[in-house]
C-alpha positions as CSV (number, residue, x, y, z in Angstrom):
1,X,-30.6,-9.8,30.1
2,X,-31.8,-9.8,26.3
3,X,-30.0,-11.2,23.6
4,X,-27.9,-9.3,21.7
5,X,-27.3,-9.3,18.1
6,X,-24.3,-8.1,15.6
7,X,-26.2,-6.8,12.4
8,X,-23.1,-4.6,10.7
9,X,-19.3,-3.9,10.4
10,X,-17.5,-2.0,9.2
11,X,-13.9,-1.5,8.7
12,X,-11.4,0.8,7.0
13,X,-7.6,-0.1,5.1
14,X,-5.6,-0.7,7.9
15,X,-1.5,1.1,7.3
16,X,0.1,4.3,7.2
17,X,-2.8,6.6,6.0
18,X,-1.3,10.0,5.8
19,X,-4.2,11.3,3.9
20,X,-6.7,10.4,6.3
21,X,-7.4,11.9,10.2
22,X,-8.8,10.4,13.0
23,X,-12.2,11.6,13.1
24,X,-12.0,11.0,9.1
25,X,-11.3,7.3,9.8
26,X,-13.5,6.8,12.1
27,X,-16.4,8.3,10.2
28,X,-16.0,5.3,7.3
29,X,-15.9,2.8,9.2
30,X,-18.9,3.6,11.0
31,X,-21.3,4.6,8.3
32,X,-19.8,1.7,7.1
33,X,-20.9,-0.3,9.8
34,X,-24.5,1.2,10.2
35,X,-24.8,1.0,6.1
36,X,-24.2,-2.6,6.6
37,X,-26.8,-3.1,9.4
38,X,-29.6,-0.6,7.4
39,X,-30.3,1.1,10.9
40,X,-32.0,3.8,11.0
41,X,-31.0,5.1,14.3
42,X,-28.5,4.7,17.1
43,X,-29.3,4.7,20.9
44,X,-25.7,5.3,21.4
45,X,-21.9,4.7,20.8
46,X,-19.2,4.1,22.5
47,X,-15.7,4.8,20.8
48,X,-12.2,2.9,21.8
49,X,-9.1,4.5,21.7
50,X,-5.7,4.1,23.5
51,X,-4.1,7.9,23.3
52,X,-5.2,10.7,20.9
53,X,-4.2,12.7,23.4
54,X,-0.5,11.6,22.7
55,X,-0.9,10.9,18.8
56,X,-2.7,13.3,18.0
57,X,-3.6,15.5,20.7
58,X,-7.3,15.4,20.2
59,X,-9.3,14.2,23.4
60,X,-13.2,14.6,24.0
61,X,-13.9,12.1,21.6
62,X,-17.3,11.2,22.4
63,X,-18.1,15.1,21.0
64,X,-16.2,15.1,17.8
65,X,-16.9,11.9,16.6
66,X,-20.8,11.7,17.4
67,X,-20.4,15.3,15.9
68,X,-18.8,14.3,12.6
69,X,-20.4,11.3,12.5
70,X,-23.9,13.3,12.6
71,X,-25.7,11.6,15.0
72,X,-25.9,14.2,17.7
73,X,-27.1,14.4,20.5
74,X,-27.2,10.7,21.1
75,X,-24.6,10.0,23.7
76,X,-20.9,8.6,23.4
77,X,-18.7,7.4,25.7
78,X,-14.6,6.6,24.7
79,X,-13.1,3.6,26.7
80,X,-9.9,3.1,27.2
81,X,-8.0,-0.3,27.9
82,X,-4.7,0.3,26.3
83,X,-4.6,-2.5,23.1
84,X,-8.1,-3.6,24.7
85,X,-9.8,-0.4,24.2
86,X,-11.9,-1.6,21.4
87,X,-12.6,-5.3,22.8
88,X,-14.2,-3.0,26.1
89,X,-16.1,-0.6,23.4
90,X,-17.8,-3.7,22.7
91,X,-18.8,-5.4,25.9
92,X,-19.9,-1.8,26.9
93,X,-22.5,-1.6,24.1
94,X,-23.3,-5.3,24.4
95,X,-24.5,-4.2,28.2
96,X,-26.2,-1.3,26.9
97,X,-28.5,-3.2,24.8
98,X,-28.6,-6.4,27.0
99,X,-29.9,-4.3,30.1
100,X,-32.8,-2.7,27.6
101,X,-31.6,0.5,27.8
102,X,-31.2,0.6,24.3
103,X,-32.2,-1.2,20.9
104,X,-29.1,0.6,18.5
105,X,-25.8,0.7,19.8
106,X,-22.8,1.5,18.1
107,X,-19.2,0.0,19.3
108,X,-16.1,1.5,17.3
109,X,-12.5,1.7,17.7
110,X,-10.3,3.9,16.1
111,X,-6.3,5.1,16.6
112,X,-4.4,7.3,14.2
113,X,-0.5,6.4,15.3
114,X,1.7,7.8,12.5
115,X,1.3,11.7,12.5
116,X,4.7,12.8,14.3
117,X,4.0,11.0,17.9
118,X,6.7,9.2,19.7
119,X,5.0,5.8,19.5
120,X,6.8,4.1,21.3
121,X,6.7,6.8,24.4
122,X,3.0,6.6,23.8
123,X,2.5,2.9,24.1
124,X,4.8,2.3,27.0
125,X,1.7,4.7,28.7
126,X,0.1,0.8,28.8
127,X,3.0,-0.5,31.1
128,X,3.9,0.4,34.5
129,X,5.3,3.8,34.6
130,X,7.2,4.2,37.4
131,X,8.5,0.4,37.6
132,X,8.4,-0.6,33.9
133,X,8.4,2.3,31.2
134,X,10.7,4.7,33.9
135,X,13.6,2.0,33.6
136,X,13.2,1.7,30.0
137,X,11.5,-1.3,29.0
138,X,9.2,-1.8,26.0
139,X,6.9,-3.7,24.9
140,X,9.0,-5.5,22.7
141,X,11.3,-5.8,25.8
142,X,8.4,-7.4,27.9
143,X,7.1,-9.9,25.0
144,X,10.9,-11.1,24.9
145,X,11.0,-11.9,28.2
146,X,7.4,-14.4,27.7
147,X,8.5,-15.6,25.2
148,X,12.1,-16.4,26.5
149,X,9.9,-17.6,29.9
150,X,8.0,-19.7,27.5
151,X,11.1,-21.5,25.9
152,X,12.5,-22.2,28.8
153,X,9.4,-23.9,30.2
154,X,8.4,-25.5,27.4
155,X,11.2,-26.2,24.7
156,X,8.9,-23.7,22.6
157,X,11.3,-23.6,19.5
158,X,12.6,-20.3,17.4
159,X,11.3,-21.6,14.4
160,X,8.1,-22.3,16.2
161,X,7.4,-18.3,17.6
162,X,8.5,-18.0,13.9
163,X,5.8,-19.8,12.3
164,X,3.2,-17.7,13.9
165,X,4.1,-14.7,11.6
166,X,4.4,-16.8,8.6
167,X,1.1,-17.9,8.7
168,X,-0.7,-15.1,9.4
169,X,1.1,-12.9,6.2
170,X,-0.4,-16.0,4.3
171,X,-4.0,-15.2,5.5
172,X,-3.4,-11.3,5.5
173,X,-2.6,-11.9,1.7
174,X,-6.6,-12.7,1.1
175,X,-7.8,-9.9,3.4
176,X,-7.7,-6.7,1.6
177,X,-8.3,-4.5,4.7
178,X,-4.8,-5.7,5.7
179,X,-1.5,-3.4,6.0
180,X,0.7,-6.4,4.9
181,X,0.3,-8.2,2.0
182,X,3.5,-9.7,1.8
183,X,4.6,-13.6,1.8
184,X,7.5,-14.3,4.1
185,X,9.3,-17.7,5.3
186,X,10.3,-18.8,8.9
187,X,14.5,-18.1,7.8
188,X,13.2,-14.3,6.6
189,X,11.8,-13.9,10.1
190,X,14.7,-15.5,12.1
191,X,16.9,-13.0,9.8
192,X,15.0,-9.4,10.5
193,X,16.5,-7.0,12.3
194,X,17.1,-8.5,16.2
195,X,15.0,-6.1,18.4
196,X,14.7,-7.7,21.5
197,X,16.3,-11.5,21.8
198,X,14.6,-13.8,20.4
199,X,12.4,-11.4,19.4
200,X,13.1,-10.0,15.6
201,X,11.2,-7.5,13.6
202,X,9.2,-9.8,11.8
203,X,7.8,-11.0,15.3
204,X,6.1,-7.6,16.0
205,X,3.0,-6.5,14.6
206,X,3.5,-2.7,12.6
207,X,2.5,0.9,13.5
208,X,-0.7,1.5,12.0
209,X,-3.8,3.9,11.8
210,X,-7.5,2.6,11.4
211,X,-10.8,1.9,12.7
212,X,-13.7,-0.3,12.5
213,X,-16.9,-0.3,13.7
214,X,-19.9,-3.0,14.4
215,X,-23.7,-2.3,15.3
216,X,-24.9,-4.4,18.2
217,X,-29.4,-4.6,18.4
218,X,-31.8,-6.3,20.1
219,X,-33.4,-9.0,18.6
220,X,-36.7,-7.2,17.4
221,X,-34.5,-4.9,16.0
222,X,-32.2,-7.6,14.2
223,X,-34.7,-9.4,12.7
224,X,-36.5,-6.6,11.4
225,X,-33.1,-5.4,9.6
226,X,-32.9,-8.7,7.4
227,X,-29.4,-9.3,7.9
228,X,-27.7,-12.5,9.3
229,X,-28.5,-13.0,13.6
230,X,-25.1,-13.3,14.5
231,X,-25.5,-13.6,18.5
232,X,-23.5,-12.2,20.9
233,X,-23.3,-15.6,23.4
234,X,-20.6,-15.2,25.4
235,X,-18.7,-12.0,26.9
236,X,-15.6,-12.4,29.3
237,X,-13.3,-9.8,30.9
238,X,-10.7,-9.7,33.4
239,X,-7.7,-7.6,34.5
240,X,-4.2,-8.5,36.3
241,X,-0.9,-6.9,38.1
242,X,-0.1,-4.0,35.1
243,X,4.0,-4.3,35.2
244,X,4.8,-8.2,33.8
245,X,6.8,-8.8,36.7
246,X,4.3,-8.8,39.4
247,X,2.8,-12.0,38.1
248,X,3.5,-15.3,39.4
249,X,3.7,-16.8,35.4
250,X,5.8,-15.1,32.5
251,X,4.7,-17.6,30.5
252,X,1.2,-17.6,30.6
253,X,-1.6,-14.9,30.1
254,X,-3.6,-15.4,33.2
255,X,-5.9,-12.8,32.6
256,X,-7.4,-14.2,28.8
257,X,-7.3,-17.7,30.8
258,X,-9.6,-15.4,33.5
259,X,-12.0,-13.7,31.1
260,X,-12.5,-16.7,28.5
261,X,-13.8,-18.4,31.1
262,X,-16.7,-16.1,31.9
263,X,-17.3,-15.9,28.5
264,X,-17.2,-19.9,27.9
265,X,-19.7,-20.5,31.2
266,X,-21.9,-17.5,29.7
267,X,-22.1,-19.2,26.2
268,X,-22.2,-22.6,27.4
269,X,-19.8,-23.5,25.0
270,X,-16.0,-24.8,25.1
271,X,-13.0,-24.5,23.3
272,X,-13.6,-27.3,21.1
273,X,-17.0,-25.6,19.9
274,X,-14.7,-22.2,18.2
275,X,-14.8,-22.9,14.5
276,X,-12.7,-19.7,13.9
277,X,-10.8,-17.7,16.2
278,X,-9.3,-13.8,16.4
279,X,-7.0,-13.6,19.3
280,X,-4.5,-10.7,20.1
281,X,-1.2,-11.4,18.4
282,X,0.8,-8.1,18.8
283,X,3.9,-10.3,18.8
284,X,4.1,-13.9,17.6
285,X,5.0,-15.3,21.0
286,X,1.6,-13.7,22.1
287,X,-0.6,-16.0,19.7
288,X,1.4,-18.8,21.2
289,X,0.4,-17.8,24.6
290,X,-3.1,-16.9,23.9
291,X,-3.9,-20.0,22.1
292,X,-3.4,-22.0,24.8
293,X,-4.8,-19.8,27.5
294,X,-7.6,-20.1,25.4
295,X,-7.7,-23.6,25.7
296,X,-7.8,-24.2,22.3
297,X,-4.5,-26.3,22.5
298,X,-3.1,-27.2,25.6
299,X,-0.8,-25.9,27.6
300,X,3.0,-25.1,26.5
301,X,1.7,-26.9,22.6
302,X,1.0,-23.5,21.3
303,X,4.3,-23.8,19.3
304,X,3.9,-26.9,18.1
305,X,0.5,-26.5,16.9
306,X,1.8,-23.8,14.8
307,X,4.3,-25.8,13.2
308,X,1.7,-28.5,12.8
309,X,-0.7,-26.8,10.7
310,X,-3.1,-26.6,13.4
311,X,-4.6,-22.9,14.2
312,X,-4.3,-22.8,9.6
313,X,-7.3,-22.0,7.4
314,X,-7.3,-26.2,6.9
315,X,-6.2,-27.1,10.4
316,X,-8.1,-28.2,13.5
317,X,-8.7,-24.7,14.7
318,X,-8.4,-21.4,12.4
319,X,-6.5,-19.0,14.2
320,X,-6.8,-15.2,12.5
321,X,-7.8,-15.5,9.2
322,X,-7.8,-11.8,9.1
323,X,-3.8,-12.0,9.0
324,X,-3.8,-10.8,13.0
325,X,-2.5,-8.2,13.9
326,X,0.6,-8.8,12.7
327,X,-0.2,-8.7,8.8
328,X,-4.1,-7.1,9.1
329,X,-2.1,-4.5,11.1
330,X,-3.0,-3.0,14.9
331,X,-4.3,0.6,15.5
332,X,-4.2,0.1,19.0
333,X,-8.0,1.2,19.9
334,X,-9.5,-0.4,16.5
335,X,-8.2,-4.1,16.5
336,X,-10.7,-5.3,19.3
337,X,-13.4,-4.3,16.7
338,X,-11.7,-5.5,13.8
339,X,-11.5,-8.7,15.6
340,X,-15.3,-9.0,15.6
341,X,-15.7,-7.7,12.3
342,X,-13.5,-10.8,11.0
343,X,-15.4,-13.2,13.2
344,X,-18.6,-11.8,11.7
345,X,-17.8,-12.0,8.1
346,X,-16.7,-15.8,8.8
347,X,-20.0,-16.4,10.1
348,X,-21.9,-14.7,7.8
349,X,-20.1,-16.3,5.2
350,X,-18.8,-13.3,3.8
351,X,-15.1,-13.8,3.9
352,X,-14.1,-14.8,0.2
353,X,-10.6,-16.7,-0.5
354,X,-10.2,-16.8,3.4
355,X,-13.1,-18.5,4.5
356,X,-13.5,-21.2,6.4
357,X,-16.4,-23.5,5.7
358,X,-19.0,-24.2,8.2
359,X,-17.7,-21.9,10.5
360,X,-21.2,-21.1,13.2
361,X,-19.2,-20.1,16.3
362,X,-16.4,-17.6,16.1
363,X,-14.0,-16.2,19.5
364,X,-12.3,-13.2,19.7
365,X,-9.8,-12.5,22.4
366,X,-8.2,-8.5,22.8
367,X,-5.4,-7.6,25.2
368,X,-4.1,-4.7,26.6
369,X,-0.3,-4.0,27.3
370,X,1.6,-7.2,27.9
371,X,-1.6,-8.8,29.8
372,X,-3.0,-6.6,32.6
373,X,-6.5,-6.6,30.6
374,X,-8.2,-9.1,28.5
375,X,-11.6,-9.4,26.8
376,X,-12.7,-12.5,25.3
377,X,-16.3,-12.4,23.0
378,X,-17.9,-15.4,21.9
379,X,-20.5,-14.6,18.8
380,X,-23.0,-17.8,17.3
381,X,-24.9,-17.4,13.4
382,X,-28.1,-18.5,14.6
């Protein structure tokens, strides 16, 4: 396979944008993105999204977004993965352009959640229907049970899950993009609204509409655009049992454990080479898990590192600078891409007040539902 470069991003406010549509969102971020990369074509696209059919009852995507974006006839694909729609819109285009097929390839993600759907009817579509959704459980519901799972195990504290929210509101402060920009405190999160023990509302991640965008190129093509080579090096993925009781760990996320290891053996890096990492926290107990699935703490620590300052813009291992999903916000089929587009500004150098010096390696880990897909994407500033 060739190497494969990122050469643009772009991104949109992330919140409740009542002004904007889908196909409107989508369009800025991805002239955006190809601005940023000064192509002059595209080879092709491929858009992720979990449900406009249930949001906003708008399917053939591929058609209306290569149409308003102008760049038909070249073709489009949408790829769905639930939350890990946009993290497969990326390792589809990477493959595109790795295989030769094609130099210019555009990977976008893109959700619009707030106009009238039943959200939470549409995202229990990620679970198991007929043994998880059918009985009514939620996502919320499922994340409670991990992370209950993961206190038992591991002594993981309230406070701890806690701390996971409080420091990503601190980094979603410096990231305008972000939904949130609001400091909060481990007792303001312990006191939210209960919505599934020991879950409270500030543990979940909001309802939000977005998208983002990144151009992927070969390397002819990426050094002829002047902009910073930021390689793609490593791509994992990996799927599991859908309903979270079919798995033989409640605890752990098998399936980023799975796909960060293709993605580590493609790179030939480990976890202590990440200098900055994205990873999927839809709820806080899901950093915790993540993290050390990851391996970039070890098992049952991903509490304590929290609490210890460790995945902070100073600690060992900077864990979503961005804010996370939790303050950035999470448009279900745009956070893969906005994951990259983080990771990408780090290593360009690009992100501001939230930067973290030195940073040459950056991971980002998307997940869909509560853990029946992962991707993991390791990227390198040459």
């Amino acid at each position: 396979m060739r190497d494969v470069y990122v050469i643009g991003g772009g991104l949109t406010r992330f919140g409740e944008l009542w002004e904007h549509s889908l196909r409107d969102l989508f369009v800025q971020a991805a002239t955006d993105a190809i601005r940023d990369a000064r192509a002059d074509r595209l080879d092709g696209m491929y858009i992720g999204c979990m449900s406009s059919g249930l949001f906003v009852e708008q399917e053939h995507l591929s058609s209306l977004l290569a149409d308003y974006l102008g760049v038909a006839p070249v073709p489009a694909v949408r790829v769905e993965s639930a939350c890990a729609s946009g993290g497969m819109a990326f390792r589809s285009a990477f493959f595109e352009v790795a295989s030769g097929a094609s130099e210019v390839v555009l990977a976008g993600g893109v959700e619009k959640m707030t106009d009238g759907a039943d959200v939470t009817r549409a995202l229990a579509t990620a679970s198991d229907q007929e043994y998880e959704a059918s009985q009514g459980i939620t996502f919320p519901g499922l994340y409670a049970m991990m992370a209950r799972s993961h206190m038992q195990q591991h002594g993981t504290t309230r406070e701890e899950i806690a701390s996971v929210a409080v420091k990503n509101h601190e980094n979603g402060l410096l990231n305008p993009h972000a939904q949130i920009h609001a400091r909060i405190t481990i007792d303001q999160v312990l006191a939210s609204a209960r919505v599934a023990d020991p879950l409270r509302l500030l543990d979940c991640s909001p309802i939000s509409d977005g998208a983002s965008a990144v151009v992927l190129a070969s390397e002819a093509v990426a050094r002829r655009s002047g902009r910073a080579l930021i390689k793609v090096i490593g791509v994992g993925a990996a799927t599991d049992a859908i309903a979270l009781h079919a798995r033989s760990d409640l605890a752990g996320l098998e399936v980023v454990a799975r796909a960060a290891a293709k993605a580590y053996a493609m790179s030939g890096k480990g976890p202590r080479d990440v200098n900055v990492a994205e990873v999927h926290d839809c709820f806080t107990i899901a950093e915790i898990m993540a993290t050390e699935a990851l391996g970039l703490v070890s098992r049952g620590r991903g509490g304590a590192a929290v609490r210890a300052g460790e995945p902070s813009r100073e600690g060992r291992i900077p864990v979503n600078t961005s804010g996370g999903l939790k303050a950035k916000g999470h448009p279900v089929g745009a956070t893969g891409i906005a994951q990259i587009v983080e990771v990408v500004t780090q290593l360009r150098g690009e992100a501001d007040k939230r930067q973290i010096k030195g940073a040459r390696i950056g991971l980002a880990q998307n997940m869909g539902g509560s853990g029946g897909s992962a991707t993991v994407h390791i990227l390198e500033a040459i």
